[in-house]
Each structure stands twice: as structure tokens, then as C-alpha cells.
N, C-alpha and C positions, 0 to 999 in steps of 0.2 A: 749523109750530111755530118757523121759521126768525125769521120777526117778535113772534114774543110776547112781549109788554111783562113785566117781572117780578113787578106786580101783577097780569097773566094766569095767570102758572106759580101763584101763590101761590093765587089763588082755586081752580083746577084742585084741587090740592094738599089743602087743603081741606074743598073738597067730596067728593073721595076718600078722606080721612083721617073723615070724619063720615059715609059712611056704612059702614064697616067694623063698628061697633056695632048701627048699623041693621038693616043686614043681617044679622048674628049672631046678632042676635035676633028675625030673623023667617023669614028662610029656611033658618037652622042649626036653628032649633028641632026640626022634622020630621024632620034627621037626626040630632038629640041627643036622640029622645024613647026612652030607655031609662032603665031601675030600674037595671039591672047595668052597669058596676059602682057600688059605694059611693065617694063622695069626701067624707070628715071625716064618713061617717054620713047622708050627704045623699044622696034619690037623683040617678042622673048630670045629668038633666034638671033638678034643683032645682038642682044644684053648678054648669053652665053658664050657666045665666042667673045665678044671682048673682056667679060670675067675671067673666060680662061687663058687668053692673053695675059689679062696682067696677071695671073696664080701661074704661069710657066717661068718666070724667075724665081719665084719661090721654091719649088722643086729644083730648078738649078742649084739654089744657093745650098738646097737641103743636099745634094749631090755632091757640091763643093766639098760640105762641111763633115758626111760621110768617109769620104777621100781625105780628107788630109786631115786625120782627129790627131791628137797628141797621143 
């Protein structure tokens, strides 16, 4: 990692930060598959995926703003 260009860190970075959502929503599923508790009336398993719906443009944006810093 001693030579890594900073267009390297950044891709790394990246691809790291994109699949945190991915993941989240495919390997957390299985441990988020429960009714109990309620979150706003939703059960947990509904209320997780849609949390990490809306927290996946976030990480986009953070992807964004990794890529094109001054």
C-alpha cells in the first residue's frame, strides 16, 4: 500500500463504501428477519430495508464526493 497512487486509495474507498448497502441488504436481511420489535408501526424487517434504502444515497453521495475532491 506503500506505492498506491491516490486514484488507487480512492477507487478501493469506493468500492468499499458501495458495498456497505449491498451487503446490508442481502446478508443483513437473514439477521434482520424479525416482526418484534415495531419501528413507526412497521415490522423490523420492513423498517430495515427501507432505512437502508434511504442511507444508500448517502453513501452514493459519499462516493461522489470521494471521486471528484479538489
Amino acid at each position: 500500500m506503500r506505492g498506491e497512487s491516490r486514484v488507487e486509495r480512492t477507487t478501493r474507498l469506493s468500492i468499499g463504501l458501495a458495498l456497505v448497502p449491498v451487503l446490508a441488504l442481502t446478508v443483513g436481511i437473514p439477521f434482520a428477519n424479525r416482526v418484534e420489535p415495531r419501528i413507526a408501526g412497521l415490522p423490523f424487517l420492513l423498517a430495515y430495508i427501507v432505512i437502508w434504502i434511504l442511507l444508500t444515497p448517502a453513501f452514493l453521495f459519499a462516493i461522489y464526493r470521494s471521486e471528484h475532491r479538489a
